[in-house]
N, C-alpha and C positions, 0 to 999 in steps of 0.2 A: 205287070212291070216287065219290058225287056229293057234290062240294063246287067251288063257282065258284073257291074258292082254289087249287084243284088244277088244274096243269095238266101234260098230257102232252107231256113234253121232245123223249124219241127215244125210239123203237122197233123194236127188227130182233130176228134171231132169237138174238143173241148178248148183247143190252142192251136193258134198259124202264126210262127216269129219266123221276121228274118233280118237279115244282118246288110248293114250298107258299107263297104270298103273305102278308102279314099275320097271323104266326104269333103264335096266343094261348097259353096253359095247355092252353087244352081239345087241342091237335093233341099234346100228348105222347102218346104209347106206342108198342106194336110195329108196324111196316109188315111186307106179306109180299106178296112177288113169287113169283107162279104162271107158270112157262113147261108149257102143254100141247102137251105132244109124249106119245109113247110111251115110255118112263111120262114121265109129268107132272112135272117141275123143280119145286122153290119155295126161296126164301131170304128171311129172317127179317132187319127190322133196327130197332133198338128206338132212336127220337126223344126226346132230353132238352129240352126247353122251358128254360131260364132266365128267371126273374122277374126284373125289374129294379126296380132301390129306387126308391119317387118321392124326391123332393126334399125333405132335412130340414128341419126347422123347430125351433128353439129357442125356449120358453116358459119361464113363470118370470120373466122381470126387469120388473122395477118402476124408472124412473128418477124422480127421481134415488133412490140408496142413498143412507142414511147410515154414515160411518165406525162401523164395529163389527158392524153388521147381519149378521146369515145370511144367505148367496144358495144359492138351489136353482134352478142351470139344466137344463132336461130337452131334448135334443137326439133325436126320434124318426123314424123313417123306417119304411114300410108297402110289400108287395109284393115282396117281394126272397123271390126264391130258387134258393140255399139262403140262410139267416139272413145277412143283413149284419152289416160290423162297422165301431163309428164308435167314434173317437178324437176325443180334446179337445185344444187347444191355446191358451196364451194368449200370444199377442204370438210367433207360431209357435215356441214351445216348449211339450212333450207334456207334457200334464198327467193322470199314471196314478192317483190315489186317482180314480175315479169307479164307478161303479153300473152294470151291465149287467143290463138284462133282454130275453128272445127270447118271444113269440107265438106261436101259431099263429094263422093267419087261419082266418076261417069256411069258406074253399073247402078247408079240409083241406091247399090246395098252397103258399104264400106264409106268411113269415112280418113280422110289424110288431117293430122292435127301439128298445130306446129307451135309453138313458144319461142320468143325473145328474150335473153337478159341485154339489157340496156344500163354500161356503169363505166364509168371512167376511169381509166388504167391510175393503179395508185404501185408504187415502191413496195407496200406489203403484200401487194397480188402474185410479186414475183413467184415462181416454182408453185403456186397456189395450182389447186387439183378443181378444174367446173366440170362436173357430172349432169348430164340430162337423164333422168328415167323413164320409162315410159311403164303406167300400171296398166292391166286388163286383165277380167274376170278368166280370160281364154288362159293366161299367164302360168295359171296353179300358185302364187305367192313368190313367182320368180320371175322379180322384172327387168325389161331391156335396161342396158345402162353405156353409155357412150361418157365419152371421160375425153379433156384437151387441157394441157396441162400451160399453163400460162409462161409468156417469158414477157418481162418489162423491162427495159434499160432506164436507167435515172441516173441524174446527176451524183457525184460523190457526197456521202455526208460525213462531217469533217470533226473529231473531238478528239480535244489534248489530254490525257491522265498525268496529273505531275506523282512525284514520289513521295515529295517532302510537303506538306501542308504549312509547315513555319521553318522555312528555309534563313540559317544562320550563315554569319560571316565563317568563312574557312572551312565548310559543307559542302556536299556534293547533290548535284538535285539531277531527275532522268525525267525529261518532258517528252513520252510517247503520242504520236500520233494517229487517232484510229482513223482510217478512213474506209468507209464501203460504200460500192458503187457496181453499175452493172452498163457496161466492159468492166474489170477490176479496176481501179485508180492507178495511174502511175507512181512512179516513185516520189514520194513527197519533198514540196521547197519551204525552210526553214527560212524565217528571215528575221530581222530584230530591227524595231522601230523603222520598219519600210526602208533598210537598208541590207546589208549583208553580214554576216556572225563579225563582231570583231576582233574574236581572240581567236582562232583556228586551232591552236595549239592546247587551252583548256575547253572549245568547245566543240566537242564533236559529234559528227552525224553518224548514225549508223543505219540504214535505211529509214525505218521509220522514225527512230528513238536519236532525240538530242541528250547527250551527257555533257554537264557542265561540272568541273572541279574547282575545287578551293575560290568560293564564291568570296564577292567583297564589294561594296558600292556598286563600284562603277556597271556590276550587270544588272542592274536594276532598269526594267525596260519593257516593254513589250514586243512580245513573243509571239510569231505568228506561222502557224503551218499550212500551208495548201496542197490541195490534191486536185487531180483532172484524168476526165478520161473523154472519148470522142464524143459523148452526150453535152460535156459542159466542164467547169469549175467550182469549185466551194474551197473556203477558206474559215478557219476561228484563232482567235487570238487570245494569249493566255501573258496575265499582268505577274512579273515578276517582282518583289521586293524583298531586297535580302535585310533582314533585322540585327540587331546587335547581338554580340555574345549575351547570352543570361547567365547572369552571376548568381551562382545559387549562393546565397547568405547562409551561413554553417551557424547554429546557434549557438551561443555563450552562457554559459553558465556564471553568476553576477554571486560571490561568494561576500556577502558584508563583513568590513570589518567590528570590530570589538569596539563596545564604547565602554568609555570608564566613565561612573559615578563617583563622583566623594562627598560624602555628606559630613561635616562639622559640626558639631554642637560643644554645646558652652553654657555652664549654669552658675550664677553667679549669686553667692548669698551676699548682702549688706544692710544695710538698715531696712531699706525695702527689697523683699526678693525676686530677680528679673531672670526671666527664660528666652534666651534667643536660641533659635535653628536656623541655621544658614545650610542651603544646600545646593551644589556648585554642581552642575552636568558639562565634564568636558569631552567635546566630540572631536574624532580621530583624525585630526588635521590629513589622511591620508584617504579618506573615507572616498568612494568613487562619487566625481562633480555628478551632478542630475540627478541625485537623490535626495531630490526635497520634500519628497511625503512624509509625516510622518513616524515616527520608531513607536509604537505602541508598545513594546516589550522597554524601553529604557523609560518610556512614562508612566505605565506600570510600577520597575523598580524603583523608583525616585518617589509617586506616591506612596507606597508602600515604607521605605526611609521614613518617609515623614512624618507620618503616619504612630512610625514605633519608636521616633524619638518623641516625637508630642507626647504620646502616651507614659515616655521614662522618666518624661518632663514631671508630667502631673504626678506622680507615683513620689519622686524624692521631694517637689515641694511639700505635697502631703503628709509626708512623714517629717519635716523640716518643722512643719507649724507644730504637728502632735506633741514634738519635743518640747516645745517650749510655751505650749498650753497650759493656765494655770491663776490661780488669785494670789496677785501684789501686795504687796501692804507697803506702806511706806513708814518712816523714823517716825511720824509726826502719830501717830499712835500708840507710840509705847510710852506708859506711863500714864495715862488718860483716859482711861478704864471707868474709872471711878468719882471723876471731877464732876461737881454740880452740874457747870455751864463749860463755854466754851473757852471763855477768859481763863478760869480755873485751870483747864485743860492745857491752854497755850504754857501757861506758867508752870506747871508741874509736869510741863514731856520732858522724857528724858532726852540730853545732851543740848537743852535749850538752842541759843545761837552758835554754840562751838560748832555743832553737828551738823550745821545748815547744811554744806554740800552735801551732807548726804542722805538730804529729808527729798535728794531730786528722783525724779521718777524716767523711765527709761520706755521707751516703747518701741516696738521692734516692729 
């Protein structure tokens, strides 16, 4: 071998190493070590070269995109072999729909490989991070990586935040306006019912934020905010309705008044003996109107009444009959004792017809 890049390591009769500097493509192939002796040794040993990728390059973007555009990024790398392989990622997550294509280079040994992402500008790409990598065994686990960091312009998007969710009469409500957009959004126009504010003095603007004071009918309206910037306009509209005072109802405490019962009773002796209970419930001429249910406690006490005069009832007639429980006799037996028959008997009672009235018999 004469080549300045070659140099002779060790040498003895058992080993011949040598060393290659600056190793290109062209040093690939077979080496062959010759030992001359009787016979003549040699061993064969066949040099793989590894290409290494330069350094990708991503082409293709134009800033700024506009929202909706086509983007075609081409991430390419040259010299690698065998063929490199590059992945896409945005905001280091892998993005697989892309385009592979492999080369071969003009020296027949290296190949140029190159990849498409193919995706349409969206408002969330904006400041978004696309990375090309490029992997190879030549590498050591350290791969190329090229990085283009996206800009998108889009139209404003447009949203009211109110303050108050059930906005009352004589309240205050603050209807802020978000708007984001890329240029920034100008200063935002307030308008109500596609006309202009019509109270100036309770309704005011303060950049973004409308405050309205001591609300009452007549702002009941729709509410509408817009925003723009050199891409475009967007607008949203927010329904106002102002509601009545609510009356909190304080509850009352319903305190009844007093009923009076008077129960009467009346027992009466005469020839036949009669028991009346009368029992009179008078309610409180003052008693509060709409209470028509009901008194279970003054039905109660009135049964009860009734109940203990009935029972005082039966107690005194009972002892009333006991008094005067007993056997009669009448005039028309005394004296007549002893008579044969009854004619005998009639003739010999004592006090005959003088005493008649008082042969009369009574019953109670």
């Amino acid at each position: 071998l004469r080549d300045n890049r070659i140099e002779l390591v060790r040498a003895s009769w058992h080993e011949l190493s040598i060393s290659v500097s600056d190793v290109s493509l062209s040093d690939e192939g077979q080496y062959t070590c010759s030992l001359f002796t009787m016979p003549v040794k040699t061993s064969k040993a066949f040099l793989t070269v590894l290409g290494v990728p330069e350094k990708p390059q991503i082409t293709g973007f134009t800033s700024p995109v506009m929202e909706g555009e086509r983007m075609q990024l081409t991430c390419k790398t040259s010299g690698s072999k065998p063929a490199a392989d590059i992945r896409w990622f945005k905001n280091d997550k892998e993005v697989k729909d892309v385009k592979y294509l492999k080369e071969e280079d003009a020296n027949r040994k290296t190949f140029t490989v190159s990849s498409t992402l193919d995706f349409l500008a969206d408002r969330n790409d904006d400041g978004a991070v696309v990375s090309c990598r490029v992997d190879h065994e030549s590498l050591n686990s350290t791969p190329q990586i090229a990085m283009q960091v996206l800009e998108i312009h889009y139209t404003p998007l447009v949203k009211i935040i109110s303050s108050n969710s059930w906005p009352e009469e004589g309240q205050s409500i603050i209807l802020t306006c978000e708007s984001k957009g890329k240029p920034v959004p100008e200063p935002v126009l307030w308008t109500k019912d596609g006309g202009e504010l019509p109270d100036p003095e309770r309704m005011v603007v303060n950049g973004r934020v409308l405050s309205i004071s001591f609300l009452n009918k007549t702002d009941n309206g729709t509410y509408r905010c817009e925003a723009k910037n050199p891409i475009g306009r967007n607008s949203t509209e927010y329904v106002l309705i102002v509601h009545d005072v609510f009356n909190t109802l304080l509850s009352t405490t319903v305190i009844p008044s007093l009923t009076t019962a008077t129960v009467t009773t009346t027992v009466a002796l005469t020839t036949s003996t009669t028991t009346s209970a009368t029992a009179i419930s008078t309610r409180d001429p003052n008693a509060l109107a709409g209470q028509t249910g009901p008194d279970h406690a003054l039905i109660g006490g009135i049964v009860a009444v009734v109940v203990f005069v009935t029972l005082c009832s039966i107690i005194l007639l009972g002892r009333y009959l006991a008094r005067h429980k007993g056997t009669y006799l009448t005039n028309e037996a005394k004296g007549a004792e002893d008579a044969p028959d009854a004619d005998t008997a009639i003739i010999n009672a004592e006090g005959s017809q003088v005493n008649a009235e008082e042969k009369k018999e009574y019953f109670i």
